[in-house]
VEXDREN-2710 file (C-alpha; in Angstrom, 1 decimal):
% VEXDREN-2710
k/r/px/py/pz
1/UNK/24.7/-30.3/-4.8
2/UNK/25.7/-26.8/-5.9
3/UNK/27.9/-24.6/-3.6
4/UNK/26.9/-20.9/-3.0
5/UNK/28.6/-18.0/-1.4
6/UNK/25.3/-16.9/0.8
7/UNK/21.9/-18.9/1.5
8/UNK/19.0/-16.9/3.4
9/UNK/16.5/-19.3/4.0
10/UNK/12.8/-19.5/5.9
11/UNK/12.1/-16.2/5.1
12/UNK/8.1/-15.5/6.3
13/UNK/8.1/-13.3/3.6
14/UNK/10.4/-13.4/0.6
15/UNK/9.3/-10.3/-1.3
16/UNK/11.3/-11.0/-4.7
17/UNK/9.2/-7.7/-7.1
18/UNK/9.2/-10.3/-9.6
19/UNK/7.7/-9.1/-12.9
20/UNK/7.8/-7.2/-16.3
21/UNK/11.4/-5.3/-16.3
22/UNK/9.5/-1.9/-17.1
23/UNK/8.4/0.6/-14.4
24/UNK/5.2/-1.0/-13.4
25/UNK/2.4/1.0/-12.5
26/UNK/-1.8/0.5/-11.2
27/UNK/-2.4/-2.6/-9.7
28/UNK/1.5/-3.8/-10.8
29/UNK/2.5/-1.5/-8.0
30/UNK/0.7/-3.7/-5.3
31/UNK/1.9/-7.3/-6.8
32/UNK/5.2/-7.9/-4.9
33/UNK/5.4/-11.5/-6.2
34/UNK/5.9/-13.0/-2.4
35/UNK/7.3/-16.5/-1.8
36/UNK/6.1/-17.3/1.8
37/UNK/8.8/-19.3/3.1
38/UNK/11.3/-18.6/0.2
39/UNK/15.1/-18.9/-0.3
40/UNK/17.7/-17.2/-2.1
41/UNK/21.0/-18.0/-2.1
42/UNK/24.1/-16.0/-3.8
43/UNK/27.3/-16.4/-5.2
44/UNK/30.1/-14.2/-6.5
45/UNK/27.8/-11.1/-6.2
46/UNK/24.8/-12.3/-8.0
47/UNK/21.5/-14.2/-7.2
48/UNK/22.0/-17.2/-8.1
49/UNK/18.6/-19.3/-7.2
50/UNK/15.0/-17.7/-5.5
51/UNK/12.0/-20.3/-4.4
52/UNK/10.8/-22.2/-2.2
53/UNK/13.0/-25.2/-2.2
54/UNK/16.7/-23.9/-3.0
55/UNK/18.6/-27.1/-2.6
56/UNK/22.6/-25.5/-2.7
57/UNK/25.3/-26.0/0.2
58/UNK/26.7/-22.5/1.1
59/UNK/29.7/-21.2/2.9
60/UNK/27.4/-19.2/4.7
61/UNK/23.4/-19.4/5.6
62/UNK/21.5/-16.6/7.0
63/UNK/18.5/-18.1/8.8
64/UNK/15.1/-15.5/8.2
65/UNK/12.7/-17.3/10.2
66/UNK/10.1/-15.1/11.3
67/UNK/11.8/-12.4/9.1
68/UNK/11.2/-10.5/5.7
69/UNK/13.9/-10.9/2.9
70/UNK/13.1/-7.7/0.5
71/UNK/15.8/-6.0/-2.3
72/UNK/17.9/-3.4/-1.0
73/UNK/16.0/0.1/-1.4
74/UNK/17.1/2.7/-4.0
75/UNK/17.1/6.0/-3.3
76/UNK/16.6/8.5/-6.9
77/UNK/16.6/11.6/-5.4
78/UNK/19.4/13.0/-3.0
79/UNK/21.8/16.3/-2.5
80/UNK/24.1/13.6/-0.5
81/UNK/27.0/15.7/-1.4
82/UNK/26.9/19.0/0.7
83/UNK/29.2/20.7/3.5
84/UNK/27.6/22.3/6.9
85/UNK/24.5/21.8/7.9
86/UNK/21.6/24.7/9.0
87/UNK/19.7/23.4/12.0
88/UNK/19.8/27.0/13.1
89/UNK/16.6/27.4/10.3
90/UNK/14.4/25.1/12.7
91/UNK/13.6/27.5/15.1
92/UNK/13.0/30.0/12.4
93/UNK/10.3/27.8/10.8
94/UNK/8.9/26.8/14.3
95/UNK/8.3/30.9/14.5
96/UNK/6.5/30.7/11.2
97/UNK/9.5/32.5/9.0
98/UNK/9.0/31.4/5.2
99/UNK/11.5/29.7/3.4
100/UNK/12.4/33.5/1.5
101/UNK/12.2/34.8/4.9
102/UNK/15.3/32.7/6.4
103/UNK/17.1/33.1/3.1
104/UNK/16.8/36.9/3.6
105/UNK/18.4/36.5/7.5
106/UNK/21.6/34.3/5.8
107/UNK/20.0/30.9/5.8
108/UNK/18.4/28.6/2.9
109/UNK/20.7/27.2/-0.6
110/UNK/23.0/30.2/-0.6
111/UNK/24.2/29.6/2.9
112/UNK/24.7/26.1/1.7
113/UNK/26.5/27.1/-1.4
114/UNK/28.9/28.7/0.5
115/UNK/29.8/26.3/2.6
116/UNK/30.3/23.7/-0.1
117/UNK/32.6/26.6/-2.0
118/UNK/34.8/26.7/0.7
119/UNK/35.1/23.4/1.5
120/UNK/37.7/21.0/0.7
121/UNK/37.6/17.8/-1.1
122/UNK/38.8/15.7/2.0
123/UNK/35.7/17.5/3.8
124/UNK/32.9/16.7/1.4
125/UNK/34.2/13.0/1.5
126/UNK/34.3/12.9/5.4
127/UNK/30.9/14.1/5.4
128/UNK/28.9/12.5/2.7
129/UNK/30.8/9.2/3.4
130/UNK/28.9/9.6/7.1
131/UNK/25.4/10.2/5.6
132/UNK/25.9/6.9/2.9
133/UNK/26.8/4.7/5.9
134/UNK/23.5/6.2/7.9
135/UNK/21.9/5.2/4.5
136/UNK/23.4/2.2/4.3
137/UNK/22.3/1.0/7.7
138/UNK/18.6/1.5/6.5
139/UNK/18.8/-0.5/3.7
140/UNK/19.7/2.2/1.1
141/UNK/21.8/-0.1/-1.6
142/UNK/22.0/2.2/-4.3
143/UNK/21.0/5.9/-4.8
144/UNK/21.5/8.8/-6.9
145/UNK/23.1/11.9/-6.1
146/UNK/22.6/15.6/-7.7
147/UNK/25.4/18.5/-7.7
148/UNK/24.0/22.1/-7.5
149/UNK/25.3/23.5/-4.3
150/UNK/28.0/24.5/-6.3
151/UNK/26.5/27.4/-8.9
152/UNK/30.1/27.8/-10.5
153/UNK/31.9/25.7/-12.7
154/UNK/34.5/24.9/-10.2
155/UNK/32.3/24.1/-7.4
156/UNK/29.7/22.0/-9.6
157/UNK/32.8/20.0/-11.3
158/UNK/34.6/19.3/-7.2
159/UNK/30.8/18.4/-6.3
160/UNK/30.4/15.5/-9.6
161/UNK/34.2/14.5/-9.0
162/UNK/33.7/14.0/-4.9
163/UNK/30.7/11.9/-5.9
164/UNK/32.4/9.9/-8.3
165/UNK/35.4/9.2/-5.9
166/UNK/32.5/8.0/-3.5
167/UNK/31.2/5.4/-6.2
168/UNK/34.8/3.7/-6.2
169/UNK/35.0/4.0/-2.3
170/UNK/31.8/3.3/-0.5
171/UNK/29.5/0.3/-0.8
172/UNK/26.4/1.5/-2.5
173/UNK/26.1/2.3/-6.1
174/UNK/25.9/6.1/-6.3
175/UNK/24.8/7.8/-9.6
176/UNK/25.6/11.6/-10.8
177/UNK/23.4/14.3/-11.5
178/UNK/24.3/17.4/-12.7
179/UNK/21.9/20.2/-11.3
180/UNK/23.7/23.4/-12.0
181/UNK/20.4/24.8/-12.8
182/UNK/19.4/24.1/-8.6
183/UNK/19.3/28.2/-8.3
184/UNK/20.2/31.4/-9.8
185/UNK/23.6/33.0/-8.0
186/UNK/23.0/36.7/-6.5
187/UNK/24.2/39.6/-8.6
188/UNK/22.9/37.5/-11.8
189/UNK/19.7/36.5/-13.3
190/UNK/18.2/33.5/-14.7
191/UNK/18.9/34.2/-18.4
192/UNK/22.8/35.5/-18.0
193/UNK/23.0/31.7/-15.6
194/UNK/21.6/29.1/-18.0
195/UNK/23.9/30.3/-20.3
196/UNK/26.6/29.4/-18.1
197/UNK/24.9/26.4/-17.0
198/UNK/24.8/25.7/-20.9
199/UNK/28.2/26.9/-22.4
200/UNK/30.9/26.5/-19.8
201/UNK/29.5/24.3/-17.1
202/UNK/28.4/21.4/-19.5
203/UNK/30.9/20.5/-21.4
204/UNK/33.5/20.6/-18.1
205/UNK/31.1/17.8/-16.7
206/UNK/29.6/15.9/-19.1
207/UNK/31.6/12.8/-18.3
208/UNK/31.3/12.9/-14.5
209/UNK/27.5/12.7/-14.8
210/UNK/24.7/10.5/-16.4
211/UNK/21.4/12.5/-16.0
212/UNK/20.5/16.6/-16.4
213/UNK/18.2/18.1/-13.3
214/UNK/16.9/21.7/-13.9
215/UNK/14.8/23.3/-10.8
216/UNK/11.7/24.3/-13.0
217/UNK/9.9/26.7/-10.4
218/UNK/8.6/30.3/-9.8
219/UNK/11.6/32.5/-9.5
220/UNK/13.9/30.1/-10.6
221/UNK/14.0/28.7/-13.9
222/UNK/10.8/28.7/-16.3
223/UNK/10.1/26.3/-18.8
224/UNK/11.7/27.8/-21.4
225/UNK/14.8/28.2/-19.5
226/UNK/14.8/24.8/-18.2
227/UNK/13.8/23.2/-21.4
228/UNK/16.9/24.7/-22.9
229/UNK/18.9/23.2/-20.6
230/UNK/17.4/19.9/-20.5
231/UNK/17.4/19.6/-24.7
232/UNK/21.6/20.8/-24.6
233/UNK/22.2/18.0/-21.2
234/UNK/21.1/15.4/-24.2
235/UNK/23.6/16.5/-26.9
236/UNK/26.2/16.1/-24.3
237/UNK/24.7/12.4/-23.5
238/UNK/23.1/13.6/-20.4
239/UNK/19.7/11.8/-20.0
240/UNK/17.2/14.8/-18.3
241/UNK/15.3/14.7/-14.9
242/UNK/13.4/17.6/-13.5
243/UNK/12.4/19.4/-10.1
244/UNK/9.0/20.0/-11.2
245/UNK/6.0/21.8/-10.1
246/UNK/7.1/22.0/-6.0
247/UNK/5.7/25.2/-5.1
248/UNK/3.4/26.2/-7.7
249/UNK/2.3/24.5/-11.1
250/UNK/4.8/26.0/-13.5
251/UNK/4.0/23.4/-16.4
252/UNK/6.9/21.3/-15.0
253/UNK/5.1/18.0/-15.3
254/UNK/4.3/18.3/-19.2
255/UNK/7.7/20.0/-19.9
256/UNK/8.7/16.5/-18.5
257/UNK/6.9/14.6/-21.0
258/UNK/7.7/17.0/-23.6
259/UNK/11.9/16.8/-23.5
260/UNK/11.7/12.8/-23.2
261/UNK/12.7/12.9/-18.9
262/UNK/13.4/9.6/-17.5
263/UNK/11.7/11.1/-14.2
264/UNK/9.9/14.7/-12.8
265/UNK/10.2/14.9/-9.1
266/UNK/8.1/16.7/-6.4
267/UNK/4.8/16.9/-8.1
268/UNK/3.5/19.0/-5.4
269/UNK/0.9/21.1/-7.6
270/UNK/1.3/19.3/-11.1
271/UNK/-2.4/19.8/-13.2
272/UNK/-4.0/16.5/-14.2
273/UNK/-2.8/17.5/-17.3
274/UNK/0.6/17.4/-16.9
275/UNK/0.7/14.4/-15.3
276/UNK/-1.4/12.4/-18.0
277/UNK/1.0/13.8/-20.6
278/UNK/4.1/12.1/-18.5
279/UNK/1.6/8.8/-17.6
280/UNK/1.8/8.7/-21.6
281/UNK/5.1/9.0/-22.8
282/UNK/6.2/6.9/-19.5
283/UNK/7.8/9.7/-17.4
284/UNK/8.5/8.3/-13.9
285/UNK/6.6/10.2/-11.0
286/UNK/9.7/10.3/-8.3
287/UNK/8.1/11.7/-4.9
288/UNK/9.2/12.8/-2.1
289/UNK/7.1/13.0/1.0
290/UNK/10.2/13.7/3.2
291/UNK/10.0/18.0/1.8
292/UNK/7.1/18.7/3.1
293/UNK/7.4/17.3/6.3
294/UNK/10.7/18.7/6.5
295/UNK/8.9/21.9/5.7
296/UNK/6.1/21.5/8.0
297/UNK/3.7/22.0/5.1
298/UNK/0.3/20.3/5.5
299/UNK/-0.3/18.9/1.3
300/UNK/1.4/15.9/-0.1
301/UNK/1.8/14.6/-3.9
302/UNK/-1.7/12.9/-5.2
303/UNK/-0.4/9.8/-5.4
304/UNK/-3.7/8.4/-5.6
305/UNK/-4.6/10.6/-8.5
306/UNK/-1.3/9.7/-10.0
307/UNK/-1.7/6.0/-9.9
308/UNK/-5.2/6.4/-11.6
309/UNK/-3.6/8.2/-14.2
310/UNK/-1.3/5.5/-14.6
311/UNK/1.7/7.5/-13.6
312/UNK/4.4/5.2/-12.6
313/UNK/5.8/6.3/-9.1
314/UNK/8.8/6.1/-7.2
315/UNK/9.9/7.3/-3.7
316/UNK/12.8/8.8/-2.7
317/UNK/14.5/10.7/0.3
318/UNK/15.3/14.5/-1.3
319/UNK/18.0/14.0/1.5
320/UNK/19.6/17.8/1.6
321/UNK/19.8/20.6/4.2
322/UNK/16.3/21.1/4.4
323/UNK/15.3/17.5/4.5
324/UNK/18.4/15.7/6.0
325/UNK/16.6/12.4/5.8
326/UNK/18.7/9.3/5.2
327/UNK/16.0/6.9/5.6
328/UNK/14.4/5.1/3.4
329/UNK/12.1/2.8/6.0
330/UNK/10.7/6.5/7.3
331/UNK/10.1/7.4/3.2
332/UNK/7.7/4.5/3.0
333/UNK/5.9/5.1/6.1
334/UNK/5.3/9.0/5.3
335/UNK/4.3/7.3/1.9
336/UNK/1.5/5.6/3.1
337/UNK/0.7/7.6/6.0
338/UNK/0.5/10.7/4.2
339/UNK/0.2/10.1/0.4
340/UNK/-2.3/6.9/1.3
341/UNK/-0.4/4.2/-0.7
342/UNK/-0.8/1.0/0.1
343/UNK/2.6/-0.6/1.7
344/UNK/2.6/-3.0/-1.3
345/UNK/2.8/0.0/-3.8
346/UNK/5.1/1.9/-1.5
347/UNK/7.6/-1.0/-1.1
348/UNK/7.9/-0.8/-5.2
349/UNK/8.1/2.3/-5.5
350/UNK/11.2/2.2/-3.1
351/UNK/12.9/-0.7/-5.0
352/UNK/11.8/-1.7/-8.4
353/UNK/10.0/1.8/-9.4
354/UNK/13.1/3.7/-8.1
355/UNK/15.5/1.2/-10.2
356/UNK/13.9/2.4/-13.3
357/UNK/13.8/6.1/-12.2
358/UNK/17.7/5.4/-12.4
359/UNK/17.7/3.2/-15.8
360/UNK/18.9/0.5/-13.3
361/UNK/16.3/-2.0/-13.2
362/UNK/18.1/-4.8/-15.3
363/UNK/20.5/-4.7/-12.3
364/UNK/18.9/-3.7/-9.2
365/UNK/15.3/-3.3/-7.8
366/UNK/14.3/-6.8/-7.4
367/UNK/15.0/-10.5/-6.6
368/UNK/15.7/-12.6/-9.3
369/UNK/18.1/-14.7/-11.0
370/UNK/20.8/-13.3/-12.4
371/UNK/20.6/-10.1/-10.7
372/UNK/23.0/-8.0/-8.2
373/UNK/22.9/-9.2/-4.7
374/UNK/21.6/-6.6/-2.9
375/UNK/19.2/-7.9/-0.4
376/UNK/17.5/-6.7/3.2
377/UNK/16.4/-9.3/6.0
378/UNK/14.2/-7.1/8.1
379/UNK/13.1/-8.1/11.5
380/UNK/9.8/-8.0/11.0
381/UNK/6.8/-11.1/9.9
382/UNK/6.2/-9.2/6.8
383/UNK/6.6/-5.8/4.4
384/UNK/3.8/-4.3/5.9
385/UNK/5.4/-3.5/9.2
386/UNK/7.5/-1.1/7.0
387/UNK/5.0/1.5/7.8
388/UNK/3.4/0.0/10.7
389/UNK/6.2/0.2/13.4
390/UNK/7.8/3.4/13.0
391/UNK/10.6/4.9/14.7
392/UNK/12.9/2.5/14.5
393/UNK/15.9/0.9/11.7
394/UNK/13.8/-2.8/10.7
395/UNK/17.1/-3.6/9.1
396/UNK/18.8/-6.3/10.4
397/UNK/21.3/-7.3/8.0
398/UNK/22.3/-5.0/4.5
399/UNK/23.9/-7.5/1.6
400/UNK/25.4/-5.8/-0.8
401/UNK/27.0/-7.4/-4.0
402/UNK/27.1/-10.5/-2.2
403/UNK/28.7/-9.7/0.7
404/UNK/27.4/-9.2/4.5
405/UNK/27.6/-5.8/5.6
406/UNK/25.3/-5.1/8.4
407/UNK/24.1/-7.9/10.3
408/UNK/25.0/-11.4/12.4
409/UNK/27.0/-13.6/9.9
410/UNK/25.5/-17.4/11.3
411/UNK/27.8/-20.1/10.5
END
């Protein structure tokens, strides 16, 4: 009999995602491929065996009865790497102040920016190294991370190099983005910045990141600007992503399609349009139902309208400032709650979906043979608890690579 590292068995749900190896959207989104009763067991990292009758001895065996074994969640959209915080903007929103309003009275990205200027690199580690371990204990096993609170080259190249030191150092799999383009500085406008975004900022980072963002918005950068960026991120072997169509519909979504993104995020007020074009050149819809709620705004993403469209979707936790979610489990209920996806299609869009929105789905994302150990018990009978009982962490033991990082090791 075959000895293993790790064996989770009796699991009342074993919700292995899997499937094709391409982001899956429409019905795929609700087929979670569930092994009632199922096993996995692990060795040296990787999944080794899943089913229903996993015959292995193992050093160690994590008993799921009554429990649901899912992968661990990906998170493709987060600031993590900031310093300060502005809690002092709540009341301000609570008295109805817009977001231009509190960045007029010394709050919003420029306060931010500051802060993250001044700070050291010790600092940013001390602090982001605090929100990945919150993440971590909510089942958050790998996640991306965007620069941009930077807007010089220094700042932007100690924000990439923090986040890379982070990679070595903490458990989950961080990947870099480069958003330079996340705002125009004061004293300077959007034309004079791209060209430093383009011709000095780029080639001092292009090997501390793998993707390109560009906040495509009113006031910020158009579509011309931002598809200059996005094209030049390629020739330096960036792969683009874009903050698209928050606040109004700026084109954002087709400008997506257009420059080949892997994913265009927010999707607030995107036309049906735009979104078809990205449905047909497979652009991946990464939302984030976390903003608005952070922003006490009443409209959500269409998911709905996006699934019929046959956008492929993924969730993620915009975790920033102005959303300082680390949650994952709280992502998926506002998902369904909100955005009225089905727990089934929100669960994939927080693992498998998000995998791809990274490039990482040949790794990560779901429960198979072969793949990265990364696995959540949760104490709960089955996934859809996820957004049925809220306000609390369902995780009750994290696995990452193989090894037992949250959660009672049974002998």
């Amino acid at each position: 009999m075959e000895s293993v590292d790790i064996l989770i068995k009796n699991a009342n749900e074993l919700v292995t995602l899997q499937g094709k190896n391409t982001p899956r959207t429409k019905h795929e989104m609700g087929q979670l491929s569930i092994m009632p009763h199922g096993s996995i067991a692990i060795n040296d990292g990787t999944i080794v065996a899943v089913g229903n009758d996993v015959r292995v001895t193992a050093e160690q065996v994590i008993d799921a009865s009554g429990k649901t074994v899912i992968p661990g969640f990906v998170d493709p959209h987060t600031h993590v790497v900031f310093a300060g915080s502005r809690e002092f903007e709540l009341d301000m929103k609570l008295k109805g102040h817009s977001y231009m309003d509190i960045l007029q009275q010394g709050g919003g990205i420029f306060y931010t920016v500051g802060q993250t200027r001044k700070a050291s690199v010790p600092q940013l580690l001390k602090e982001s190294t605090r929100r990945l371990d919150t993440m971590l204990a909510h089942g958050t096993t790998t996640c991306e991370a965007k620069s941009g609170y930077g807007l010089d080259t220094k700042t932007e190249v100690k924000i990439l190099q923090t986040q890379n030191t982070l990679n070595q150092r903490h458990p989950i799999d961080i990947v870099s983005t480069f958003l330079g383009a996340h705002a125009v500085p004061k004293a300077m406008n959007a034309d004079e910045y791209t060209n430093i975004v383009i011709d000095e900022m780029m080639p001092a980072i292009q090997k501390l990141a793998t993707f390109c963002d560009v906040f495509c918005e009113e006031s910020v950068f158009t579509p011309k600007q931002s598809q200059r960026i996005l094209e030049q991120g390629k020739t330096h072997g960036l792969i683009p992503k874009i903050h698209a169509d928050e606040i109004i519909d700026t084109g954002g979504a087709a400008l997506a399609a257009k420059v080949g993104a892997i994913s265009a995020d927010h999707l607030l007020r995107s036309s049906t349009k735009g979104l078809r074009e990205m449905a047909n050149k497979g652009v991946i819809g990464v939302l984030l139902p976390g903003t608005p709620f952070s922003l006490m705004m009443s409209e959500y993403a269409s998911a709905r309208t996006m699934l019929d469209l046959g956008v492929s979707l993924a969730l993620a936790t915009d975790l920033n400032p102005n959303c300082w979610i680390e949650n994952m489990q709280f992502i998926v209920q506002l998902a369904c709650v909100k955005m009225n996806m089905t727990p089934a299609e929100a669960l994939t869009a927080a693992t498998f979906n998000a995998a791809c929105a990274l490039g990482m789905q040949h790794t990560v994302g779901s429960l198979e043979k072969g793949k990265q150990a990364d696995v959540l018990v949760l104490d709960c009978p089955s996934h859809k608890f996820l957004p049925y009982r809220v306000g609390v962490n369902l995780v009750s033991t994290v696995i990452k690579k193989g090894t037992v990082l949250y959660g009672s090791k049974q002998p």
